[in-house]
C-alpha atoms as one frame of an Amber mdcrd trajectory, in Angstrom:
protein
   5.269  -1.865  32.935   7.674  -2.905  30.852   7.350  -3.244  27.067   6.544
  -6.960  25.864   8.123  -6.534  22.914  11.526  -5.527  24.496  10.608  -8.566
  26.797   9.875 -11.405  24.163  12.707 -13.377  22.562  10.961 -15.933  20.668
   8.056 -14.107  18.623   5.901 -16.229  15.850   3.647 -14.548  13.505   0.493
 -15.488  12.089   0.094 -14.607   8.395   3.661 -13.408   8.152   3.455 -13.002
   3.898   1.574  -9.653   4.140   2.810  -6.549   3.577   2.437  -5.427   7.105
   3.546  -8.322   9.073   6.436  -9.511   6.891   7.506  -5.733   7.382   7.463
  -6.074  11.365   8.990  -9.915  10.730  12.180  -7.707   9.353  11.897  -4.981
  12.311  11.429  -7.750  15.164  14.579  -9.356  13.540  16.173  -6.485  13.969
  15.433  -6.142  17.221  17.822  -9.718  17.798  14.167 -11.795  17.636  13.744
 -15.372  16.523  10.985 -14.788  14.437   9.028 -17.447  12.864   5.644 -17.435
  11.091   2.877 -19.073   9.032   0.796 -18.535   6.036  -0.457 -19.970   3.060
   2.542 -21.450   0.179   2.129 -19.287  -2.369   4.653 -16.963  -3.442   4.321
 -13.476  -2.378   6.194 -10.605  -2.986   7.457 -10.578   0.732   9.160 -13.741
   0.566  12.454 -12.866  -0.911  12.847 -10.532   2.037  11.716 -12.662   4.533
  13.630 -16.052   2.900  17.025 -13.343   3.000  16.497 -12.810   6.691  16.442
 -16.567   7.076  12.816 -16.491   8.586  11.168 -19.806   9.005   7.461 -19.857
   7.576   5.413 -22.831   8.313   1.797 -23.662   7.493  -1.337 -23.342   9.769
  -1.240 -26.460  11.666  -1.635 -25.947  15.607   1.308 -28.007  16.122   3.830
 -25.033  15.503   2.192 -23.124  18.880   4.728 -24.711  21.369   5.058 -23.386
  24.694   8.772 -21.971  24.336   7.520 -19.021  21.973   7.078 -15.883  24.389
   4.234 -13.786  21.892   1.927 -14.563  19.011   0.942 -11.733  16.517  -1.504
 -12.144  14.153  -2.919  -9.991  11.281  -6.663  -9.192  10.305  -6.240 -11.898
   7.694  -6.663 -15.511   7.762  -9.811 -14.994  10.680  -7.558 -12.724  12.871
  -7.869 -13.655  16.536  -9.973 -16.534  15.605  -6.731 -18.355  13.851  -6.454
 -21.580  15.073  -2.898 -20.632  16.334  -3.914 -17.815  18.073  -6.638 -19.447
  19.606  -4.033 -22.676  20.657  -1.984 -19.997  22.235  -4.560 -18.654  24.386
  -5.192 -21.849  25.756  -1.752 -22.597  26.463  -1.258 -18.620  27.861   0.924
 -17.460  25.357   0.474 -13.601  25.141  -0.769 -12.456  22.173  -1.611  -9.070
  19.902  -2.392  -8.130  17.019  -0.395  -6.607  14.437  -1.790  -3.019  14.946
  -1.160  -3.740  18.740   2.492  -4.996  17.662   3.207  -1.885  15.663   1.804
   0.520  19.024   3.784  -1.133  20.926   7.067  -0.707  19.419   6.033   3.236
  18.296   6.646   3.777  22.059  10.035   2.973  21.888  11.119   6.127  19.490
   9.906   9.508  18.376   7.377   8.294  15.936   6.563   9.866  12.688   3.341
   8.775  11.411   1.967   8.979   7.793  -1.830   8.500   7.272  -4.117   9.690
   4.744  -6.197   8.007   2.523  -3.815   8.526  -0.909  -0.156   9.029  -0.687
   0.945   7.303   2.235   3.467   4.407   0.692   5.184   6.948  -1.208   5.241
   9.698   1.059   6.655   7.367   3.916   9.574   5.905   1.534  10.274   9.308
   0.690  10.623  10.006   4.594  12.566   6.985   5.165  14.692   7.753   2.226
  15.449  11.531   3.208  16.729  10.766   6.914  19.181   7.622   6.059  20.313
   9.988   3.557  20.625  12.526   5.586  22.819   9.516   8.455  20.403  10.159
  10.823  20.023   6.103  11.310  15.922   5.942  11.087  13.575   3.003  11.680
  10.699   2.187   9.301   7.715   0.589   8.257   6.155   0.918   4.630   3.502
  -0.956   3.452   4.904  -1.905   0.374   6.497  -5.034  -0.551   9.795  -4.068
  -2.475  11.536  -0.356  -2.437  14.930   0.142  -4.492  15.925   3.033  -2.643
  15.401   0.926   0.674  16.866  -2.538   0.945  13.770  -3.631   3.195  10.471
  -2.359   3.898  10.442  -2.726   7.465  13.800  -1.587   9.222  15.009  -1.193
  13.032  18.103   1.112  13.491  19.541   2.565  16.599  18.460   6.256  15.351
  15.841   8.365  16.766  13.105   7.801  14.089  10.210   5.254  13.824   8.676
   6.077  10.702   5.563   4.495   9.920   2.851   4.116   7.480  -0.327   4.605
   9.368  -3.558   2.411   8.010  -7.098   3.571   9.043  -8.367  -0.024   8.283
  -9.656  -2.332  10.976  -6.712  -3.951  13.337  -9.317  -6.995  13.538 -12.588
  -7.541  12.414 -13.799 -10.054  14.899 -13.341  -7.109  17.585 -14.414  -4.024
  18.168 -14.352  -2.259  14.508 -11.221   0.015  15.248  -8.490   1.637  12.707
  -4.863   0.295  13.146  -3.447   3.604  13.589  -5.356   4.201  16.965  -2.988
   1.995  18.396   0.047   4.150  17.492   1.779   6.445  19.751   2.497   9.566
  17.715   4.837  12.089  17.656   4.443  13.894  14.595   2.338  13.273  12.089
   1.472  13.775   8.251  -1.913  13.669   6.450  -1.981  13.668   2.625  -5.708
  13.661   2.395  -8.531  12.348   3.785 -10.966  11.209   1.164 -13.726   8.602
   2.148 -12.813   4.998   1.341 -13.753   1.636   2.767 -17.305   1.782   2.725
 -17.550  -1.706   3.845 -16.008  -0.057   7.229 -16.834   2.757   7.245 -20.483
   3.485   6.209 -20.830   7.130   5.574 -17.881   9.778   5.228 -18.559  11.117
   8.655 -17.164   7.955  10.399 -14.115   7.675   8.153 -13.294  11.346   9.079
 -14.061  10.903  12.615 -11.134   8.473  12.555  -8.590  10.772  11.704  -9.922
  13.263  14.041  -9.480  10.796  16.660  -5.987  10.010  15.624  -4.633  13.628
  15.473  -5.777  13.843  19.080  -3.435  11.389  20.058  -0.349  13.678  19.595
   1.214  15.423  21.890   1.832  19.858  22.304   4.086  21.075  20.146   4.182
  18.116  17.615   4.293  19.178  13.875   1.426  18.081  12.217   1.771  18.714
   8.485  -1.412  18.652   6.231  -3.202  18.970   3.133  -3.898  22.208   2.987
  -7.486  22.014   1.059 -11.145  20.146   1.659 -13.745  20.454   4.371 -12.234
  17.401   5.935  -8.873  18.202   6.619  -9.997  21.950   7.252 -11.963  20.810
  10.105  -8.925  18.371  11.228  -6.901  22.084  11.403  -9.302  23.365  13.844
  -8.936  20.083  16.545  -5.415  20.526  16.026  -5.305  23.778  17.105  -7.263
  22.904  20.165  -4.185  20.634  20.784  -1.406  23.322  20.205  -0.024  21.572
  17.308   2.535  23.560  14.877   0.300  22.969  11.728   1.940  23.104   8.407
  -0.528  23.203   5.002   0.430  22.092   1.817  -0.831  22.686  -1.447  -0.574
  21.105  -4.473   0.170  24.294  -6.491   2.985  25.233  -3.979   5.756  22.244
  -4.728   9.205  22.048  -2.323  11.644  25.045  -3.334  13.474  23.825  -6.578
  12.002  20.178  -5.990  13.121  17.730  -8.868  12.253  14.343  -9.164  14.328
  12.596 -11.867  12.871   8.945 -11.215   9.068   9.164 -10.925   6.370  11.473
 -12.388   3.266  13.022 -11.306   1.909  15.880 -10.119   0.978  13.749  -7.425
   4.347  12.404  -6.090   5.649  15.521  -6.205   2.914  16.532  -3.909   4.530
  13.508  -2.011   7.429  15.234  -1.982   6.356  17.907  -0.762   4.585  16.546
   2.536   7.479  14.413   3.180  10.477  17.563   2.488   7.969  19.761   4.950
   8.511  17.130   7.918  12.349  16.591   7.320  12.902  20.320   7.384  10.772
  20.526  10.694  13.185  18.362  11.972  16.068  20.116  10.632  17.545  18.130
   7.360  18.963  20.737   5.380  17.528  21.562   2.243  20.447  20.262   0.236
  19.871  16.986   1.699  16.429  16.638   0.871  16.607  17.949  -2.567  19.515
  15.375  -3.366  17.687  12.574  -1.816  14.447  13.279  -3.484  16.033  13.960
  -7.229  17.411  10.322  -6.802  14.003   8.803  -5.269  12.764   5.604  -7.285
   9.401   5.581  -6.509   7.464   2.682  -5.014   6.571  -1.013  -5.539   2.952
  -0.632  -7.846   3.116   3.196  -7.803   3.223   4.295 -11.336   5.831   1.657
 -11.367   7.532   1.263 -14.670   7.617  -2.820 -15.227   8.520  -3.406 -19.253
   9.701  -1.006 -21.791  11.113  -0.955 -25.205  11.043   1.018 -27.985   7.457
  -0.135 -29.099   5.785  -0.724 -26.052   5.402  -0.027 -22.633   3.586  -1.364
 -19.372   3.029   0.487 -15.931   1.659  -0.991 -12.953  -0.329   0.712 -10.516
  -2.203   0.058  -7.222  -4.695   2.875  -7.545  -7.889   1.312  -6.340 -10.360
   4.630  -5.420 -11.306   7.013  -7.803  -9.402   9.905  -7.022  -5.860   7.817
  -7.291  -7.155   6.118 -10.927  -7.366   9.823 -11.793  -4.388  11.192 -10.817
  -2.609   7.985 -12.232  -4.050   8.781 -16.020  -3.726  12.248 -16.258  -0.073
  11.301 -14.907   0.902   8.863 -17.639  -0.951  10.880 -20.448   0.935  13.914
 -19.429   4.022  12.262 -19.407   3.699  10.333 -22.731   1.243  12.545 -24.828
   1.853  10.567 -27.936   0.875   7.363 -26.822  -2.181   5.804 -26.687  -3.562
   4.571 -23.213  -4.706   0.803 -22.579  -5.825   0.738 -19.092  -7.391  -2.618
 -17.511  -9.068  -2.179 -14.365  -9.920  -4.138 -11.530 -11.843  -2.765  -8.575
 -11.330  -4.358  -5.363 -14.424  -5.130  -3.221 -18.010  -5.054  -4.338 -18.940
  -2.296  -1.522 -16.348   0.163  -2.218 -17.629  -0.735  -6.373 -21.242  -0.173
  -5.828 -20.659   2.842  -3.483 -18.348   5.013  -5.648 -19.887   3.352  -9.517
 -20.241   6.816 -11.015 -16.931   8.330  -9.608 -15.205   5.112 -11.128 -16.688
   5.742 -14.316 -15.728   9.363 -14.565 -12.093   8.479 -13.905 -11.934   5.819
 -15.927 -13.258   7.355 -18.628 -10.069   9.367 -19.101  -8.316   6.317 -20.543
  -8.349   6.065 -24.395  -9.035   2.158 -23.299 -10.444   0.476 -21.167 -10.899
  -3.038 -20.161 -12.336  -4.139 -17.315 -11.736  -7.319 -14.992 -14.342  -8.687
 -12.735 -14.032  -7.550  -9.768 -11.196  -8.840  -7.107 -14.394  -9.845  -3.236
 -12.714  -9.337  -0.280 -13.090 -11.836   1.967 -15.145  -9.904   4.815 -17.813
  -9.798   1.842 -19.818 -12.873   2.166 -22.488 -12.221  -0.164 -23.581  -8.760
  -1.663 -26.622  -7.557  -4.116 -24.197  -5.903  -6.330 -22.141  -7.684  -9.693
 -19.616  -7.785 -11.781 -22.450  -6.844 -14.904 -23.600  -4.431 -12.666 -20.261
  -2.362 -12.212 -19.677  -2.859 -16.047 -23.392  -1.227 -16.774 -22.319   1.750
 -14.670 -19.067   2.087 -16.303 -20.397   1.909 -20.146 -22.655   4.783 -19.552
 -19.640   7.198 -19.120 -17.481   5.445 -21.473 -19.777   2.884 -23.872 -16.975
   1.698 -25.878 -15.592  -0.084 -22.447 -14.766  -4.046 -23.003 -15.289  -6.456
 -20.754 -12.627  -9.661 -20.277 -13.478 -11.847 -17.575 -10.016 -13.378 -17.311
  -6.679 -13.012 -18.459  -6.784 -15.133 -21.273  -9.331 -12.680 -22.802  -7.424
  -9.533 -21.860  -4.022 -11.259 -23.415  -5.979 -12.039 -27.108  -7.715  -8.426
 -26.947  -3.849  -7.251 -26.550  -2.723  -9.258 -28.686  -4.798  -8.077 -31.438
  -5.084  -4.698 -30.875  -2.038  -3.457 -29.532  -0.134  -0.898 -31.697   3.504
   0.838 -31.981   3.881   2.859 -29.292   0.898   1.846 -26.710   1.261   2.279
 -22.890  -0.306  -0.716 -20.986  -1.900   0.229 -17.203  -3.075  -2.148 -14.876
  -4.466  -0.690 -12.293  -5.992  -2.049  -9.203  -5.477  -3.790  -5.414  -6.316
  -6.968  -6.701  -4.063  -9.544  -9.339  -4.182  -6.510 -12.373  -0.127  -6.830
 -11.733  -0.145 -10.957 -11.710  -2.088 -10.393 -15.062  -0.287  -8.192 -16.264
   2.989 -10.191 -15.602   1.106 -12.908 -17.616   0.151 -10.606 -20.482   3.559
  -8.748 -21.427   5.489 -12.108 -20.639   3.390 -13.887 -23.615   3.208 -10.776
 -25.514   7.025 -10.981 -25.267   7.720 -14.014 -26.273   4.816 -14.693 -28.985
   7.664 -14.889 -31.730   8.941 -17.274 -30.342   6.606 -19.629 -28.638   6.712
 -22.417 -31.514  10.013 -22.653 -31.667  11.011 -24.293 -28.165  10.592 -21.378
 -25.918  11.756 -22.756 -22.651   9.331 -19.986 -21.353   6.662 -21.451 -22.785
   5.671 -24.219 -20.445   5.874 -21.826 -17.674   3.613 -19.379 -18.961   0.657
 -21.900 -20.254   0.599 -23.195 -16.479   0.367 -19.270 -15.708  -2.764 -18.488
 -17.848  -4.206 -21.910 -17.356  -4.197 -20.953 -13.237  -5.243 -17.588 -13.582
């Protein structure tokens, strides 16, 4: 049977802004596609890409579903298979899959190198991607991350052997059957940075989350590589179905970095742990050592990954996605490492009441590491319709680890407590999956500019209409 998406021409996507599908927009372009989509107008960080690659994004209506498109993909967002458009296209027999579907589909087509794992996987994956176009071995792509300087786009389709691909455990569509995204993925080789039990809201207890993973290392074939973290029950017990498979299992351990590894760009003992999952996979597939050192020394890091936005020689802010409490750890002790003399301003927002009620007290003892913290109501998801648990009720848990803690319920507040209390030398982290990077945009741009703000700031307009929406 051939492959439909060899076979379709004319391919429109629903929700085409997100990180995922505006990723396969770029790959299906590639591919010689038309590719059109719809989603909401607001600006996301996808649509300079997409607007580059001359990709037409229209709204919701029904009306674009004409019978000369040849597929319909749609993401789990905006009511996944229940979209309007996707439903229109049943009716009028237009094949259609989802984007998890999408993705399997097209990992079929090359030797696929998947990265999974619940921290690590953006980062790890770019540094892939970045080591084998280095290295001219041509590789394909797909990173769930919005913008990477090292990589001009973060979905790519070259005529090289590699499909590397950042592999999600979250639901491919929640109207469905409940299953992960990477169970649709045809794997060749695969790496797993950790497996530490997120998503509560998914998956209800720790055994279910791992039993996803186990499921998805049993997917690849004899012989693949299958490199690991080396330490936890979790990923021990992956180990042991992999050797029931005859995979060629490689540990790693954080205390046992890539031979010589530098990384001039980024910081943290955990990207260089990065490094070190993605150096073990290139050298399994023979990149020389010189080639991977070189490429990772020059890596920039990531798009919201201990991303450096605004510096000068009084302040500075960092941006962060870290959203579960092991990655607001290892992004603290990071910075405070790095920058010992400064003090630490961190404003947090947690993303979804479930995954804030489940893990309150492991929130609060990573938090607490901060030398201040503010914290932002937190960002509902949208599969949360109502829930028991509060915004005053995450805050309670948080003070009793940390009872100087301040609450701002919106950005204005968390610009005047800056504003006040900043002093020489102060690093800035917002952290969190939700807007902690639109406020913090907000913050440092009026910060900025305060000097200057009565004068006729042309700036200033534009940032009033910013606080007033947020």
């Amino acid at each position: 049977m051939k492959n439909i998406i060899i076979q379709a021409k004319n391919i429109f996507i629903v929700g085409i802004k997100g990180n995922g599908t505006s990723g396969l927009a770029l790959i299906l372009s590639d591919m010689k596609k038309k590719v059109t989509g719809s989603d909401v107008s607001q600006i996301f960080p996808t649509d300079n890409e997409l607007n580059k690659r001359k990709i037409n994004i229209v709204n919701f209506d029904t009306k674009h579903i004409v019978k000369t498109i040849d597929l319909v993909i749609y993401s789990a967002a905006h009511s996944g298979s229940h979209n309007p458009q996707v439903e229109k296209a049943d009716k009028l027999g237009i094949p259609t899959l989802s984007y998890g579907e999408a993705l399997g589909e097209i990992s079929k087509l090359k030797t696929t190198i998947v990265i999974c794992g619940s921290h690590g996987k953006t980062t790890t994956t770019a540094m892939l991607a970045k080591i084998l176009e280095d290295a001219g071995e041509k590789p394909s792509w797909m990173i769930g991350c919005g913008t990477l300087r090292d990589l001009e786009y973060h979905g790519k389709w070259q005529e090289g052997k590699y499909f590397i691909v950042e592999a999600d455990e979250f639901p491919d569509d929640v109207n469905e059957n409940i299953r992960a995204k990477f169970l649709l993925l045809q794997p060749s080789h695969m790496i797993v940075t950790s497996i530490d039990w997120d998503h509560p809201d998914i998956y209800p207890s720790a055994k279910l989350y791992y039993n996803a993973f186990k499921k998805f290392v049993k997917l690849l074939p004899a012989n693949a590589n299958l490199v690991i973290f080396g330490i936890g029950q979790e990923c021990n017990r992956l180990i042991k179905t992999a050797k029931t498979k005859k995979l060629k299992v490689h540990k790693i351990f954080p205390e046992k970095p890539w031979h010589n590894l530098v990384l001039k760009n980024t910081f943290g003992e955990h990207n260089y742990l990065n490094a070190t999952f993605a150096s073990r996979m290139a050298h399994e597939l023979r990149i020389s050592q010189k080639i991977i050192l070189k490429s990772l020394k020059n890596f920039s890091g990531a798009q919201r990954r201990l991303e450096i936005r605004f510096k000068n020689d009084k302040f500075m802010w960092i941006d962060d996605y870290g959203h579960h409490p092991t990655e607001i750890q290892c992004a603290i002790e990071a910075i405070k490492k790095e920058f010992p003399k400064s003090r630490l301003i961190t404003l947090f927002q947690s993303h979804t009441y479930t995954r804030s009620k489940t893990f309150a007290e492991d929130f609060a003892k990573s938090l607490k590491l901060s030398d201040v913290l503010l914290i932002a109501p937190i960002f509902g998801s949208a599969r949360e319709t109502e829930t028991d648990y509060t915004d005053v009720n995450f805050f309670e848990n948080i003070q009793k680890q940390k009872n100087d803690s301040i609450f701002v319920k919106n950005v204005k507040e968390a610009r005047n407590w800056l504003k006040k209390n900043k002093k020489p030398n102060d690093i800035f982290l917002t952290l969190g999956a939700g807007k902690m990077n639109d406020w913090g945009e907000i913050i440092v741009e009026t910060l900025h500019t305060c000097h200057s703000r009565e004068s006729g700031n042309p700036e200033k307009n534009y940032i009033d209409s910013r606080l007033n929406r947020e």
